[in-house]
C-alpha atoms as an extended CHARMM CRD file, in Angstrom:
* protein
*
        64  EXT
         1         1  UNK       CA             43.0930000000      151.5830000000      230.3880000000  PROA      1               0.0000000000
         2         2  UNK       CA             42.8040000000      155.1740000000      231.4660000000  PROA      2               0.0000000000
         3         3  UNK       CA             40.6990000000      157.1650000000      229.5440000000  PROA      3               0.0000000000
         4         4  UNK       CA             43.2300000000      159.5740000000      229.1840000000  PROA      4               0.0000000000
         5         5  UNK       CA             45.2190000000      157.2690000000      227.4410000000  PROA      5               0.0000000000
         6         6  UNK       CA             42.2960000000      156.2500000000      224.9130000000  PROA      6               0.0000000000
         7         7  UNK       CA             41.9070000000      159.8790000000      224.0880000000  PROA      7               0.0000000000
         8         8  UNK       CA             45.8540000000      160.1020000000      223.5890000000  PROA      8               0.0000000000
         9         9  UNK       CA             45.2770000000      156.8200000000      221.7420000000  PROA      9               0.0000000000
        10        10  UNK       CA             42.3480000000      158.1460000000      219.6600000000  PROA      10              0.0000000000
        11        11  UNK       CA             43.7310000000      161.2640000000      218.9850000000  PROA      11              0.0000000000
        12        12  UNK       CA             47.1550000000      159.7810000000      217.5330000000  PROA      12              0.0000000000
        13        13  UNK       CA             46.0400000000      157.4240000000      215.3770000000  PROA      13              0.0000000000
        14        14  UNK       CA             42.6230000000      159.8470000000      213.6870000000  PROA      14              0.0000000000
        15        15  UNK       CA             44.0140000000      163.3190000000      214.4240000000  PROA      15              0.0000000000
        16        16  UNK       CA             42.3180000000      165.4830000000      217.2960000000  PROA      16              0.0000000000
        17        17  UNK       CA             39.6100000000      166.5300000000      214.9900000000  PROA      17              0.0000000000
        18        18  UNK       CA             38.8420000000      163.5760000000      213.4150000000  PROA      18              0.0000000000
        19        19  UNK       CA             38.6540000000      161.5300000000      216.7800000000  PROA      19              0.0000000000
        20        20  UNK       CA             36.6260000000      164.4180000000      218.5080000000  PROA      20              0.0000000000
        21        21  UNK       CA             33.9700000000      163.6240000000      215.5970000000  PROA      21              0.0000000000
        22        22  UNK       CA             34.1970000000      159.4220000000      215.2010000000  PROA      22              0.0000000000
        23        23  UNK       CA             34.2920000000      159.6340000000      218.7760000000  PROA      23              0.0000000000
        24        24  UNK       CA             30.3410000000      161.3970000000      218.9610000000  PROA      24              0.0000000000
        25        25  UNK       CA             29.3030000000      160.7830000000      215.3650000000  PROA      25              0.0000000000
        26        26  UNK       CA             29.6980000000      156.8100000000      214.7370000000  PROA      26              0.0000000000
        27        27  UNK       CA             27.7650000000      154.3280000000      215.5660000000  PROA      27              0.0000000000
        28        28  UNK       CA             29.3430000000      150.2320000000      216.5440000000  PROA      28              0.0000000000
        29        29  UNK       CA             27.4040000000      147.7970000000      216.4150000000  PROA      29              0.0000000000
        30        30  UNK       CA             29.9690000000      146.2340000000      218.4250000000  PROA      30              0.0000000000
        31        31  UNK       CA             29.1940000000      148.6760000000      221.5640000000  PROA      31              0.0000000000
        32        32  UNK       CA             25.5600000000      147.8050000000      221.3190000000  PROA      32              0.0000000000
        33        33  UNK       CA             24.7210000000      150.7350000000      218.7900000000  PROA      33              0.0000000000
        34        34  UNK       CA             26.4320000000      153.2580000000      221.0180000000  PROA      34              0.0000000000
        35        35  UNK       CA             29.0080000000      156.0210000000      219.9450000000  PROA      35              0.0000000000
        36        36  UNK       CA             32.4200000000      155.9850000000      221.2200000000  PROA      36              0.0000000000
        37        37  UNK       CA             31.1240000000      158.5120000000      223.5100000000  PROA      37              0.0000000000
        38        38  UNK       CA             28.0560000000      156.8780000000      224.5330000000  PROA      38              0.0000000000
        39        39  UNK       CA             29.8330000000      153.6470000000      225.2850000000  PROA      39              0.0000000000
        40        40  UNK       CA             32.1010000000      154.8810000000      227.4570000000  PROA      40              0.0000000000
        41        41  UNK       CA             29.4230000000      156.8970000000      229.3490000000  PROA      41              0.0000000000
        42        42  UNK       CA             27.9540000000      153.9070000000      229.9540000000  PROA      42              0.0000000000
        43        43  UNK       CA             30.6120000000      152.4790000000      231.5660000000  PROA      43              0.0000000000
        44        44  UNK       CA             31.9890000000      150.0930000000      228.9520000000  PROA      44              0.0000000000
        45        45  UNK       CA             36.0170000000      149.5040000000      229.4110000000  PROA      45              0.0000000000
        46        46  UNK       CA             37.9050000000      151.8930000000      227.2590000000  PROA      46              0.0000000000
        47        47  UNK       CA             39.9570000000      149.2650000000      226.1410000000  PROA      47              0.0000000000
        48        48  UNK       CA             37.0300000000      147.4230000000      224.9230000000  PROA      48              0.0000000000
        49        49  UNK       CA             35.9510000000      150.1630000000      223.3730000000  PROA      49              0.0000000000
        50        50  UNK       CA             39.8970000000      151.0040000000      221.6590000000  PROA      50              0.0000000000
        51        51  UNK       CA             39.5150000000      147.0230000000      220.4030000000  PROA      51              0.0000000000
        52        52  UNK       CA             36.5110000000      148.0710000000      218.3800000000  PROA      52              0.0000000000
        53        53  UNK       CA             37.4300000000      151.1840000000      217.0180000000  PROA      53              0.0000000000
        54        54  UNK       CA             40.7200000000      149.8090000000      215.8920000000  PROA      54              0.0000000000
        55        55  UNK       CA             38.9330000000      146.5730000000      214.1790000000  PROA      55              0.0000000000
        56        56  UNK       CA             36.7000000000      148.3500000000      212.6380000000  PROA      56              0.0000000000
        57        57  UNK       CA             39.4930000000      151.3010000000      211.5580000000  PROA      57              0.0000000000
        58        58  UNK       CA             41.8860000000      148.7460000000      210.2610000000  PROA      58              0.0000000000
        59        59  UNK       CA             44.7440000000      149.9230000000      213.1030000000  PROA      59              0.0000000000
        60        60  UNK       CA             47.7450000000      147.8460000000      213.0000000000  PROA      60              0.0000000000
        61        61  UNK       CA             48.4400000000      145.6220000000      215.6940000000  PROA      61              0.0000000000
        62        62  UNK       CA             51.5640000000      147.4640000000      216.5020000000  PROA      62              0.0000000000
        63        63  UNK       CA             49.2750000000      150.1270000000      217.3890000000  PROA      63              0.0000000000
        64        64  UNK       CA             46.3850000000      149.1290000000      219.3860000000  PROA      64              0.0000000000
């Protein structure tokens, strides 16, 4: 996944605001105790990343 498309992703499912702040403010477990943005500094798969935000955000299946 491009990370375009997880920011198109994040941004339609949480609103731009509210993705611009889960996306720097909370912690997963998941992603090692990294941020959204953290993780994906580090080089973890933004589609990895997308699977954990929407399991842990309840997103239907229909849209992750």
């Amino acid at each position: 996944m491009r990370l375009s498309h997880f920011r198109e992703l994040m941004e339609g499912e949480f609103g731009v605001v509210r993705a611009g702040s889960l996306a720097k403010d909370h912690v997963f477990a998941e992603l090692d105790g990294r941020t959204v943005e953290q993780a994906i500094e580090a080089g973890i798969d933004p589609k990895r990343v997308w699977r954990v935000v929407c399991e842990a955000y309840d997103v239907p299946v229909d849209r992750r």
